[in-house]
C-alpha positions as CSV (number, residue, x, y, z in Angstrom):
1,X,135.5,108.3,222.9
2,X,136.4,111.9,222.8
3,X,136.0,113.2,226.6
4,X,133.8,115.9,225.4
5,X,131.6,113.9,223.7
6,X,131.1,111.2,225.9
7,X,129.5,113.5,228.1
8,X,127.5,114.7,226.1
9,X,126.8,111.1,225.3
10,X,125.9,110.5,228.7
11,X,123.3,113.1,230.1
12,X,122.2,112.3,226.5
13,X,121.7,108.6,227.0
14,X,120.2,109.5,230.8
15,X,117.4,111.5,229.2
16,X,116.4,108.9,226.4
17,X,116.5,106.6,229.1
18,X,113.3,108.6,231.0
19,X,112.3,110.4,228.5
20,X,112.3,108.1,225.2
21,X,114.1,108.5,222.0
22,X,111.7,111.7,221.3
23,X,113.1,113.2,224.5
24,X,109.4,114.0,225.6
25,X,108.5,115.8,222.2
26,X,105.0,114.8,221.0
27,X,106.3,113.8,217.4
28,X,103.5,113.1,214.7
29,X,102.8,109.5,213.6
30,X,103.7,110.2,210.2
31,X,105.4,112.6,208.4
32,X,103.5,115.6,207.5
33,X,105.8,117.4,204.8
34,X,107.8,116.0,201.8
35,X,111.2,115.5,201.8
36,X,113.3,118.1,200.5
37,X,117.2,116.2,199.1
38,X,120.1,118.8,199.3
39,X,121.2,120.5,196.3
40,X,124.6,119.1,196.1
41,X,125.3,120.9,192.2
42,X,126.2,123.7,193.5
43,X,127.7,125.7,196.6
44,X,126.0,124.4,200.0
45,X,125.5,126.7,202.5
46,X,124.5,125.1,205.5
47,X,123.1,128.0,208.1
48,X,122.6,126.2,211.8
49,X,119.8,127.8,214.4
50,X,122.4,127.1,217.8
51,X,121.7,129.0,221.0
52,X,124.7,127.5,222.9
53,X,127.7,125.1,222.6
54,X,130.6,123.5,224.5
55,X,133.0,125.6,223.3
56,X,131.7,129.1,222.9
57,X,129.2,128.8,225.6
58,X,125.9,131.0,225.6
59,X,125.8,132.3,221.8
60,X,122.7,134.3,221.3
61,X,118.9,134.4,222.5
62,X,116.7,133.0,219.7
63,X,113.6,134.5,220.4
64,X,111.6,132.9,217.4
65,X,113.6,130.0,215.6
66,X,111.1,130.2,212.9
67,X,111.9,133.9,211.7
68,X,115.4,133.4,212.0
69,X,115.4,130.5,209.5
70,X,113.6,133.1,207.4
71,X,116.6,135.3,207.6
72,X,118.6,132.7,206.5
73,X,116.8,131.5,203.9
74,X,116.1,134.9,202.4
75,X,119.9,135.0,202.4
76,X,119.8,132.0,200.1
77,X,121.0,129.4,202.6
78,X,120.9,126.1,200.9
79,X,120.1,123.7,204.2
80,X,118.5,125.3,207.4
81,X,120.7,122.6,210.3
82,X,118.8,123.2,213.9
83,X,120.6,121.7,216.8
84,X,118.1,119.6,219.0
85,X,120.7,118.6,221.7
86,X,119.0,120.0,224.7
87,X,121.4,119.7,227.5
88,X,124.6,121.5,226.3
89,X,123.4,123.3,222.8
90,X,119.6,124.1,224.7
91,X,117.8,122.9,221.4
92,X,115.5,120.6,220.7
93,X,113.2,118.7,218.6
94,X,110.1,121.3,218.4
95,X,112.8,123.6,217.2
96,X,113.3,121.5,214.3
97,X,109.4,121.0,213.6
98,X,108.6,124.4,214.1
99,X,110.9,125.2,211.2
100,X,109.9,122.1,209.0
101,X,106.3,123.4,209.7
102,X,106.9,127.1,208.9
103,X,109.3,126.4,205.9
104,X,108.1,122.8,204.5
105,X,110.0,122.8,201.4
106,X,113.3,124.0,202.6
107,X,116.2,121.3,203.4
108,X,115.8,120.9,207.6
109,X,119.0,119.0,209.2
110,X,118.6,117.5,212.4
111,X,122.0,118.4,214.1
112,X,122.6,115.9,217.1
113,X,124.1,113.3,218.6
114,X,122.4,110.0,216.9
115,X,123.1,107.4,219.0
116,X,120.6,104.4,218.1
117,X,119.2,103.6,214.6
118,X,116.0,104.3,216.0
119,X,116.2,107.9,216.4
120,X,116.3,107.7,212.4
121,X,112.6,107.2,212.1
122,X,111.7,109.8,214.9
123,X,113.9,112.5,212.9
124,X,112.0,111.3,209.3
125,X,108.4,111.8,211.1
126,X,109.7,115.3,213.1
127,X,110.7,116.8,209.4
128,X,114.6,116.0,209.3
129,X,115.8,116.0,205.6
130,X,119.4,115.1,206.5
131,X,120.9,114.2,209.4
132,X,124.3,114.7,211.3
133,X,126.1,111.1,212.1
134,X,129.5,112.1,213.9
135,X,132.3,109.6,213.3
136,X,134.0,109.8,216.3
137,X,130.8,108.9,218.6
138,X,131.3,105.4,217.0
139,X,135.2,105.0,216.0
140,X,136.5,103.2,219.5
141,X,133.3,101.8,220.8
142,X,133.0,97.9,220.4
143,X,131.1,97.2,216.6
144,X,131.3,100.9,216.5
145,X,131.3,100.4,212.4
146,X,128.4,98.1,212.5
147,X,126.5,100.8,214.6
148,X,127.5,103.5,212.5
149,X,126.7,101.8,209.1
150,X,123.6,100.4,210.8
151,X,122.1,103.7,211.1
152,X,123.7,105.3,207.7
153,X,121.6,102.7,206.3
154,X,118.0,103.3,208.2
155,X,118.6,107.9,207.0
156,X,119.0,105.9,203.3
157,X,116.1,103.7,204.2
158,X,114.1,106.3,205.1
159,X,114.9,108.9,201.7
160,X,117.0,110.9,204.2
161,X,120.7,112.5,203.6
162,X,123.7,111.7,206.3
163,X,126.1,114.0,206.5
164,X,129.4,112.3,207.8
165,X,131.1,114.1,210.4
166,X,135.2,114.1,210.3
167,X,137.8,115.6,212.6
168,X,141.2,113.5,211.2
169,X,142.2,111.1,208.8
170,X,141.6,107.9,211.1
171,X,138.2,109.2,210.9
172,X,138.1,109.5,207.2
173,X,139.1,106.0,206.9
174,X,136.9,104.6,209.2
175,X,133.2,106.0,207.1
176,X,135.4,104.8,203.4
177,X,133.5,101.5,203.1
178,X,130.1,103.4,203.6
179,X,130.7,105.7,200.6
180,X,128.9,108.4,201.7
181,X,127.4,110.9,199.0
182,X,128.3,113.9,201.9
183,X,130.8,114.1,204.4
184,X,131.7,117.5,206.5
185,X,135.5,118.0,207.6
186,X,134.9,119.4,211.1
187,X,137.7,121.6,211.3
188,X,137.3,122.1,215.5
189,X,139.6,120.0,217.5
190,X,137.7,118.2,219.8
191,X,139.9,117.8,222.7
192,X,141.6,121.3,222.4
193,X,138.1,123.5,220.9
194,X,141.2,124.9,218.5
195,X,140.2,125.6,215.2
196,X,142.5,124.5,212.6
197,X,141.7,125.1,209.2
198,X,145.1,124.2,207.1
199,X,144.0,120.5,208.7
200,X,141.1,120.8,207.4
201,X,142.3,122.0,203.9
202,X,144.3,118.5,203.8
203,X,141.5,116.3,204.7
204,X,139.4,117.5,202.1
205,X,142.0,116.3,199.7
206,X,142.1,113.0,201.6
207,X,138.6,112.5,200.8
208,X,138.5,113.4,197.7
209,X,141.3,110.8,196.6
210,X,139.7,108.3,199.0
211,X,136.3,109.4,198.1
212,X,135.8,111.1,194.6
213,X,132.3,111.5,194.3
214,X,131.3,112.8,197.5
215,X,130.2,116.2,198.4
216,X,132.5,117.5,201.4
217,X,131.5,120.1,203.5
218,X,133.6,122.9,205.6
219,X,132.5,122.8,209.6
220,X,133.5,125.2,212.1
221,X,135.7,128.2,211.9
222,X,133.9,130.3,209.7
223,X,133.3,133.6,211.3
224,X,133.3,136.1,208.2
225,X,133.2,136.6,204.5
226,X,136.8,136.2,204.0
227,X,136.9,133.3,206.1
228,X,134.1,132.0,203.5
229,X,136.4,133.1,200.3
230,X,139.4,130.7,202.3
231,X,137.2,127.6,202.1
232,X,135.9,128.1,198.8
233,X,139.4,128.5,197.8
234,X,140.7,125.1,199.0
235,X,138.0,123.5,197.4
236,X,135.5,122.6,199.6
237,X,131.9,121.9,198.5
238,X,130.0,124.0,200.7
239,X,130.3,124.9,204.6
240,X,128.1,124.6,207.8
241,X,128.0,128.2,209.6
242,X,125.8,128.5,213.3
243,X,127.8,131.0,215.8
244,X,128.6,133.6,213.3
245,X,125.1,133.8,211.7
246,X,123.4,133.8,215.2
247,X,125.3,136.6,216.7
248,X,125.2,138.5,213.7
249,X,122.9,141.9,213.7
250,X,121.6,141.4,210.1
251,X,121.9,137.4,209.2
252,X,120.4,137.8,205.7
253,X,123.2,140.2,204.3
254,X,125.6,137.9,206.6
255,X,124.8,134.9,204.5
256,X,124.7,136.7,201.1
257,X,128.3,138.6,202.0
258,X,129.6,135.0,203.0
259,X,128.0,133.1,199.9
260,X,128.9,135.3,197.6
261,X,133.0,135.5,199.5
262,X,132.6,131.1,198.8
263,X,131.6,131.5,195.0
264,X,134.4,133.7,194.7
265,X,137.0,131.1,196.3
266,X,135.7,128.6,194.6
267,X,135.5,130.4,191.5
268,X,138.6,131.6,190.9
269,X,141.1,128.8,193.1
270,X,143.9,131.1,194.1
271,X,146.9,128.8,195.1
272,X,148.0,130.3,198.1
273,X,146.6,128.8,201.2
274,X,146.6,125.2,199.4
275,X,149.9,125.8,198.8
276,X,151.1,126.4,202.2
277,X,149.0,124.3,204.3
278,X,149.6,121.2,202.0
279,X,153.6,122.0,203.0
280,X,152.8,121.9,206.6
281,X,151.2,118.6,206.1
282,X,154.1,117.5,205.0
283,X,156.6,118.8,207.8
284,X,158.2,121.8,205.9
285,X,159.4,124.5,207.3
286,X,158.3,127.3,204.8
287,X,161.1,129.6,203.4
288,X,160.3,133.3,202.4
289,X,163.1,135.6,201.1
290,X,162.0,139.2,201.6
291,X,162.7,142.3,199.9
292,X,163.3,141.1,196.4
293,X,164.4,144.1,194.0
294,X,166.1,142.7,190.8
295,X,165.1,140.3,188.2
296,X,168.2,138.9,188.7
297,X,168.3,137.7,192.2
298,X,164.8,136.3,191.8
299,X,166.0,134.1,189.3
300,X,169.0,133.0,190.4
301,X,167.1,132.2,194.0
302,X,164.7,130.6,191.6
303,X,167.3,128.3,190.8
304,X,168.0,126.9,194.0
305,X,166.3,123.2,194.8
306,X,168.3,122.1,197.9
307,X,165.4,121.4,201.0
308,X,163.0,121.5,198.1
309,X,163.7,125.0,197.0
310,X,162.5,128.6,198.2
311,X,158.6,128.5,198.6
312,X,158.0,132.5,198.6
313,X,159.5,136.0,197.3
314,X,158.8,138.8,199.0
315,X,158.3,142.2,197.6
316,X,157.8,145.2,199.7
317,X,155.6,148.4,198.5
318,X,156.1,150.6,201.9
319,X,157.6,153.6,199.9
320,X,159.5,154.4,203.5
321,X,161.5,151.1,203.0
322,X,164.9,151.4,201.2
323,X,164.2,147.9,199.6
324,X,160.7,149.3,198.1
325,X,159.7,148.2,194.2
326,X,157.9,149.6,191.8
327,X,154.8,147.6,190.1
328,X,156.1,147.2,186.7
329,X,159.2,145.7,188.4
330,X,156.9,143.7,190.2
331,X,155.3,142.4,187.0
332,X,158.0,141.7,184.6
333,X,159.4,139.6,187.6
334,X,156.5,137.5,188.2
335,X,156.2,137.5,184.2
336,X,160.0,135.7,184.7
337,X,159.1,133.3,187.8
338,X,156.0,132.1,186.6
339,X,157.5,130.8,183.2
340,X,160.7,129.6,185.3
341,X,159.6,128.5,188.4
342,X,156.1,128.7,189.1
343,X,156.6,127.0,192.1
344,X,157.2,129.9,194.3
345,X,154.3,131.9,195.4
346,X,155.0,135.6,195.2
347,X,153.5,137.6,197.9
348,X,153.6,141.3,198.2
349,X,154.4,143.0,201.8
350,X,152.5,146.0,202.6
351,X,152.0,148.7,205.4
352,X,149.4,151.1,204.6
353,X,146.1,152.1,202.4
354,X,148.2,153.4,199.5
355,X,150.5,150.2,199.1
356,X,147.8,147.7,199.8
357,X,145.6,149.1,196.9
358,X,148.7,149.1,194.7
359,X,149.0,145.4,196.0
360,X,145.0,144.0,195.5
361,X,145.8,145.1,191.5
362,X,148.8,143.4,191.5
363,X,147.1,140.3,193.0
364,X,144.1,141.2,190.3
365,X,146.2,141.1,187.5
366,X,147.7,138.1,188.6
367,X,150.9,138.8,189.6
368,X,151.0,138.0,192.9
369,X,149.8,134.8,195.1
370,X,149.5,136.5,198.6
371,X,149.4,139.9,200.4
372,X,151.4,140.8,204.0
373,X,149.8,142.8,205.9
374,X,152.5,144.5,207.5
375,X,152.6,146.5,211.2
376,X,148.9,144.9,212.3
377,X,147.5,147.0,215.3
378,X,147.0,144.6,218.0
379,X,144.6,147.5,219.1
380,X,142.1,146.3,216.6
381,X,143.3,143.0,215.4
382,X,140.9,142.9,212.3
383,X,141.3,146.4,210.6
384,X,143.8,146.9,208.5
385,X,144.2,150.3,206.6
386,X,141.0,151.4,207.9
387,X,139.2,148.2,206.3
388,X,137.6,145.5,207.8
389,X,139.7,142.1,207.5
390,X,136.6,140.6,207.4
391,X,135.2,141.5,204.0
392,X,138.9,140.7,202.5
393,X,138.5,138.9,199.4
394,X,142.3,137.5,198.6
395,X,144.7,135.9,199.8
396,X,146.8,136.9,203.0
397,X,148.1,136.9,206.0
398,X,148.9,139.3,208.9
399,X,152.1,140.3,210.2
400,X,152.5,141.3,214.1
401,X,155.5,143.5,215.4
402,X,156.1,141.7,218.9
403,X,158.7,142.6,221.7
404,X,156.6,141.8,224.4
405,X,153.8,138.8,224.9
406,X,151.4,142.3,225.4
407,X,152.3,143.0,221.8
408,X,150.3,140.2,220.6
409,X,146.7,139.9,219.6
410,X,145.8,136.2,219.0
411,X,142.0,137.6,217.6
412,X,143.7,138.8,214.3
413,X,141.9,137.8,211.4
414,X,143.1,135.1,208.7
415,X,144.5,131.6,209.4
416,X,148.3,132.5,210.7
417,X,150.2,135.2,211.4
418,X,153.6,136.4,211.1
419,X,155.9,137.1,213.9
420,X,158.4,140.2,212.9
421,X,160.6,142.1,215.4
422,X,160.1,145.9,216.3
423,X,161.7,148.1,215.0
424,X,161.9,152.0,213.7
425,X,162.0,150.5,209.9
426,X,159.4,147.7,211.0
427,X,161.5,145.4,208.8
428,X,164.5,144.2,207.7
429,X,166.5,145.6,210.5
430,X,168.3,142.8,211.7
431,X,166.5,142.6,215.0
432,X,165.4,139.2,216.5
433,X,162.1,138.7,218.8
434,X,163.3,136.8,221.8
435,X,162.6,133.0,221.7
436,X,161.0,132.7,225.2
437,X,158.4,135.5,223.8
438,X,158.0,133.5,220.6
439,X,157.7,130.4,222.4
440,X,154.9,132.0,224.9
441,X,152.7,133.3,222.1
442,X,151.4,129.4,221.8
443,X,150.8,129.9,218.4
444,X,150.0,126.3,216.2
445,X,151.6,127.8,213.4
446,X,154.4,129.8,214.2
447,X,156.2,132.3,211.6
448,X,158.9,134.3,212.0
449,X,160.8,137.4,210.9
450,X,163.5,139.2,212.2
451,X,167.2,138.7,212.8
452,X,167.3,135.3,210.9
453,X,170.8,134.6,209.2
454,X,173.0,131.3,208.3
455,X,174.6,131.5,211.8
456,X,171.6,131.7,214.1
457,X,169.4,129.4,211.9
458,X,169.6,126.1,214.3
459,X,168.6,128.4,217.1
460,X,165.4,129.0,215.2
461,X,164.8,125.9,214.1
462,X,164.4,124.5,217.7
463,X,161.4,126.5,217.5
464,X,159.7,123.9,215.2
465,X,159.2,127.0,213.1
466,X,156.8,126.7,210.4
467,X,157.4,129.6,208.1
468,X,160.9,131.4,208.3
469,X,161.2,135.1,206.6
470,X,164.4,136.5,205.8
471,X,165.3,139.4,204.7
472,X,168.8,141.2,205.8
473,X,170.1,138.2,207.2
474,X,170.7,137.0,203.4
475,X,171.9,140.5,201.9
476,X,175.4,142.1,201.0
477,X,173.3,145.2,201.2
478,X,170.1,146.5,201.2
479,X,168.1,144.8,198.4
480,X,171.1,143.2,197.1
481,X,170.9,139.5,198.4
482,X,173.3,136.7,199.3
483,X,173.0,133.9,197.3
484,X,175.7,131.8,198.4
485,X,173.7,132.6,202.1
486,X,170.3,131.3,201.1
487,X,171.8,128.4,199.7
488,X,173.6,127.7,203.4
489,X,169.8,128.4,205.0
490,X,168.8,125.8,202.6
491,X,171.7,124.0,203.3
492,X,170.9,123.7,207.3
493,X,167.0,123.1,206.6
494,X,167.9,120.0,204.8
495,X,170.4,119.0,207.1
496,X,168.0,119.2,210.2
497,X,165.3,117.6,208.1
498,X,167.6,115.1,206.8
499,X,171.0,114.7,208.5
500,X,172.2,112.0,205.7
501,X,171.7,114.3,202.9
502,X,174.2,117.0,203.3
C-alpha cells in the first residue's frame, strides 16, 4: 500500500479499534432521511466540506459545515462530499449528519477511508448517499478484491452509490469485474502529491473503453474555472472540488463560475488538450513549427509524415515580430489545413491584450485549436494581459522567457508551460536556454523553444523533451521556412525513437 495511505490506514485502524467503527459518534439506529441517488444525466459537480489534507495541510476554518453546504448548494452543486477522516482531514461523522440533517434531500457523500464492510451500514444510518471506496487501499493487500467487492456490494445492498477511486491504469483494471456505475480518476499522485492531469485525461479514456457505461468523475487539481472548462473538455463526467471551494471568499459564485467553465468544455469538445496529452501517452515528443506566414509552407509542411508528421503550426500576432500575420491569412490557411491535414492543431502565439483578442475570435470562429501566451510575468504567474488566467475559457498554454532558474514561476496557470529563451525579440532569435537550467526547472512536462536546429537536435532530445518549438532554426529567412530542415528534425525524431527506421 501507498506509504501515505497506510498511515492513514493505521492511526485509522488504532481509533476503530477503541473507539468502534462509529469512531465515538452517537449514530441513530435507523436512518432518519431518504436516500437521495446522484444525478448521473447530467454534469456532476461534486463540492467537498475539507478543513485539512496530507498534502495541502491546514486549508480553511469551517466555522459552520452546515451553511457552507448551503453555499454550495445554492451554487447548484450536484453532491455535497464531507470528509469524516478525523486524524489527518480533522472531519468527522457529525459533520456528515449535520449536513444530511440540515439539507435531507441533497446527495451527502461520505468521503473516507472504508476499511471493513461494516462501516457500510454505519454510513447508511449517519445519512451517506454515496460513498468513497479507494482502489488502492485494497490493490496489494492479501484478497484485497474480495474485500473491495465485498464492501461495493453491502453500499449496493444498502441503496447506496460507490464512487470508485483511481490513480493508474493497474488500478482501473483491478475495480473492471465490479462494473461500477461511477468511478472518479484521482488525478493526485499519491506518492509525489503532483497533480497530473494529461494522466488523468488518458485514464478516462481507459475506462471508458474498458468500462462504457459508467459515469467517471475528475478528482483533484481543480483550482479555477478554466481548470473546470479543461476537464469538461476531455470528457469527463463531472468533477470532485474541496480545496478550492473552501478557501474561496464567495463559494456560491465559485461553483456557478466553475459549473458553468465544465458545461462549456463539455459542450463544445475543443481538441486541443486531448490531443496533446493522448501523444504524451504515447511517448511522442510533440513537434511545433513557429512563425508560419504563407499558405504555401503550411502545406507543404502539411505534407510531411516521417515521426508521424508535424503535430502544431504556429502563427504569431505580436505586430513587433517580423514573422507577424494577418487574420484573414490566418483563416484561409486553417480553411487549407483542415481540408488537408486536419491533423495538426493550429495554435496562435500571442504577447499582449490587442493580439490575444484578435486571437480568442480566431479560436471563436474556429480557426484555431490553441492560444500561446507569450512573455508570461513570472511576477504574477496567472494574469495575462491584465486578465485573470483563471476565468480563461479556451484552450492554451503559457509560455515563460527563462535565463535563469529565478526566471521561473512553477504557479502559472494551465496544465504545461513553454520554455522559450530571452531575448530582445522574445522569439525566434536563435537563442538557446541552457540545459542545466532547463533540466533544474523539474518540470513533468518539459517544452522548449529557443535555439533548436537539425544540428543541435540530439542535444535536446537528451532532455526527454516533450514538446519541441522551432522557429528560426528551420528558416532560410525570417518567415520563409526550411523544408528540407524540418524533414531532417523529423528525420532525427524517428531515428531516436526508432533507430531501425531511418
Amino acid at each position: 500500500m501507498v506509504e501515505v495511505l497506510a498511515k492513514i490506514i493505521a492511526k485509522r485502524s488504532q481509533d476503530i479499534a477503541t473507539k468502534g467503527l462509529d469512531f465515538g459518534h452517537a449514530i441513530p439506529q435507523n436512518r432518519i432521511h431518504p436516500l437521495i441517488p446522484p444525478k448521473l444525466d447530467s454534469a456532476f459537480i461534486i463540492t467537498e466540506i475539507k478543513r485539512a489534507s496530507p498534502s495541502a495541510g491546514h486549508i480553511g476554518d469551517i466555522h459552520s459545515v452546515t451553511h457552507l453546504a448551503q453555499s454550495y448548494l445554492n451554487g447548484g452543486a450536484s453532491a455535497i462530499s464531507v470528509l469524516c477522516e478525523e486524524r489527518h482531514f480533522n472531519g468527522s461523522l457529525r459533520d456528515l449528519m449535520q449536513v444530511k440533517n440540515a439539507y435531507p434531500n441533497a446527495c451527502v457523500l461520505r468521503k473516507d477511508f472504508i476499511q471493513d464492510s461494516q462501516e457500510i451500514e454505519i454510513s447508511y444510518r449517519a445519512g451517506a448517499d454515496m460513498v468513497l471506496l479507494i482502489a488502492a487501499m485494497f490493490i496489494d493487500e492479501k484478497d484485497g478484491f474480495l474485500q473491495l467487492q465485498k464492501i461495493y456490494e453491502k453500499c449496493l445492498s444498502f441503496g447506496i452509490t460507490p464512487l470508485l477511486e483511481v490513480h493508474n491504469q493497474r488500478e482501473i483494471d483491478f475495480i473492471t469485474p465490479l462494473q461500477p456505475a461511477l468511478v472518479g480518476v484521482n488525478s493526485r499522485n499519491l506518492h509525489t502529491f503532483e497533480i497530473d492531469i494529461p494522466s488523468a485525461c488518458v485514464l478516462r479514456q481507459s475506462l471508458q473503453d474498458s468500462l462504457p457505461t459508467s459515469k467517471v468523475i475528475f478528482e483533484s487539481g481543480i483550482d479555477s474555472a478554466s481548470s473546470g472548462f479543461m476537464v469538461g473538455s476531455l470528457g469527463f463526467n463531472g468533477l470532485l472540488c474541496g480545496s478550492y471551494l473552501v478557501a474561496h471568499k464567495n463559494p456560491t459564485h465559485a461553483i456557478q463560475s466553475l459549473k458553468k467553465a465544465f458545461e462549456l468544455g463539455f459542450t463544445q469538445k475543443p481538441r486541443f488538450y486531448n490531443d496533446v496529452f493522448h501523444k504524451w501517452h504515447k511517448g511522442k515528443t510533440l513537434i511545433k513549427i513557429c512563425g508560419i506566414t504563407s499558405l504555401d509552407d503550411a502545406l507543404q509542411i502539411g505534407e510531411l509524415g516521417t515521426y508521424g508528421g508535424v503535430d502544431m503550426l504556429g502563427f504569431v500576432l505580436a505586430k513587433n515580430s517580423p514573422r507577424f500575420i494577418e487574420s484573414k491569412q490566418i483563416q484561409n490557411i486553417a480553411k487549407a489545413l483542415q481540408k488537408l491535414y486536419p491533423h495538426i492543431l493550429r495554435i496562435a502565439v500571442v504577447n499582449d491584450k490587442h493580439s490575444l483578442n484578435t486571437a480568442k475570435i480566431l479560436y471563436k470562429e474556429g480557426y484555431i485549436d490553441g492560444i500561446q501566451l507569450h512573455s508570461l510575468n513570472p511576477q504574477t504567474p496567472k494574469i495575462y494581459a491584465n486578465t485573470s488566467l483563471e476565468d480563461a475559457l479556451y484552450c492554451y498554454y503559457v509560455a515563460q522567457n527563462v535565463e535563469n532558474l529565478t526566471d521561473f514561476s512553477k504557479e502559472y496557470a494551465g496544465a504545461f508551460c513553454l520554455i522559450d529563451s530571452k531575448s530582445i525579440q522574445g522569439g525566434g532569435s536563435g537563442k538557446s536556454v541552457a540545459k542545466d537550467v532547463l533540466l533544474s526547472l523539474k518540470e513533468r512536462y518539459l517544452c522548449v523553444a529557443g535555439g533548436i536546429n537539425p544540428q543541435n537536435l540530439k542535444s535536446f532530445l537528451a532532455l526527454k523533451l516533450s514538446m519541441l518549438d522551432i522557429n528560426s532554426g528551420v528558416e532560410k529567412s525570417a518567415g520563409l521556412k526550411d523544408i528540407n530542415a524540418i524533414q531532417q528534425i523529423l528525420n532525427t525524431l524517428e531515428s531516436s525513437h526508432n533507430p531501425k527506421a531511418i
